[in-house]
Structures are given as C-alpha cells and as structure tokens.
N, C-alpha and C positions, 0 to 999 in steps of 0.2 A: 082623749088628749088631742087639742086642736095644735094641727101642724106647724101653725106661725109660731107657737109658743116650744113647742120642739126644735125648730131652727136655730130661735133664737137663744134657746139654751145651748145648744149644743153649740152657738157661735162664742158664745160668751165663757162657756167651759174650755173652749179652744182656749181663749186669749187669759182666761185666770186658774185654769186649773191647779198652776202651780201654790197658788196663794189660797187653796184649801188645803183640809185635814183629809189624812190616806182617808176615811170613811166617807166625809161626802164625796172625792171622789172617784171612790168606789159605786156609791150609793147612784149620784148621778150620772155616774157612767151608765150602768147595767141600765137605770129607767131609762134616762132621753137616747143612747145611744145603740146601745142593746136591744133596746124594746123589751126590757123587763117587765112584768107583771110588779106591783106592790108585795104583793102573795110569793114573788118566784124569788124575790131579793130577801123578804123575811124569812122563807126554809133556808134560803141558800147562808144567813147569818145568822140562822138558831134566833131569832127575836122578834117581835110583833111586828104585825103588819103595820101600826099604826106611829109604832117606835119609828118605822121607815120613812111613811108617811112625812111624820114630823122634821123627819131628818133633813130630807127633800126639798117640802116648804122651806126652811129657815136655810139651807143651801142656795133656794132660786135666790130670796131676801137678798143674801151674800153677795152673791154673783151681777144681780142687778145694782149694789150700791155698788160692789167697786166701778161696774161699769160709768155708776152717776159719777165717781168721782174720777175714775181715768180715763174715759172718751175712748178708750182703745178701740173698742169693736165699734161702734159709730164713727171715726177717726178714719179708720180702715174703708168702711162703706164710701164714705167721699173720697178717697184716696184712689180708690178703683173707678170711682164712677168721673175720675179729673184725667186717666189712664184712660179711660175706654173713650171719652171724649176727642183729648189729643190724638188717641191713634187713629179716631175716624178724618179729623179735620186733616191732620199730617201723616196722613196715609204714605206719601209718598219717599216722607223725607227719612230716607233711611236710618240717617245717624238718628233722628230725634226715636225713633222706633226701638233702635239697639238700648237706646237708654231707659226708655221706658220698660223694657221685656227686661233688660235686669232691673232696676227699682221692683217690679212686681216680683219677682225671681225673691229679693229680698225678702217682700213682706209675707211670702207663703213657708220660709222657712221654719 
C-alpha cells in the first residue's frame, strides 16, 4: 500500500467519515488507520477476505466522490497553506497572528 494513497484516505475519512455506513467505517478504519491486514479485518468479521476487499474499494469510490463533490479536504489544503503564508509574511503583526491561530484552531476541531 503506497503511502500517498494512505494519507489521502485517511484525510478524506477525517473530513467524511460521518457520511458512511458503521461498516465502512469500521472497515476503513482498521485497513488505512490501523494498518490492518485484508486477512486480519475478515477473521476479526467472520467474512471473506475478499467481501472486505470489495468493501474497501467501493468505500475509497465514496470517499473520493464526495470529496469531487465537497472540496472539503482540498478546501482545507489551500486554507492552511493561505495560513502558513500570512504568518510567514506578517510574522510580526501580532493581532493578524492571534487570528489566524484561532481560524486554524477552528478548522482542526
């Protein structure tokens, strides 16, 4: 499993997890987060490896459309990266600081 592709699950199950079923996120909890085995998620649900498998794929599907369609976790990425800019440029300006560290305060909650 190539790590970009673990990140980016694991970012995209941050910001939608709510909007699956308890089983995928069960399922992709234990593989991208866990480090579950295929093998170690089908003993641990009495069911095929492959039933898992399947599970998994059509969860990433999920997780990637809503992302096409809500920008969330991409949204986020520029959001931080307008944040880390401002703070380098207006290092100094305190208040601009204080505001930016709660905004970001906000978006990690």
């Amino acid at each position: 499993m190539e790590i970009e592709k673990t990140n980016r699950m694991n970012a995209l199950f941050e910001f939608y997890a709510t909007l699956l079923t308890e089983k995928q996120m069960n399922y992709v909890e234990l593989y991208y987060a866990d480090d579950y085995s295929l093998a170690e998620i089908a003993e641990e649900y009495k069911i095929s490896r492959q039933a898992v498998y399947d599970n998994i794929k059509r969860t990433e599907k999920v997780l990637e459309t809503y992302e096409t369609k809500l920008h969330m976790y991409s949204d986020y990425i520029v959001r931080e990266q307008i944040f880390a800019d401002l703070l380098a440029k207006y290092a100094e300006d305190t208040y601009l600081v204080e505001q930016i560290t709660i905004l970001q305060s906000l978006e990690n909650e």
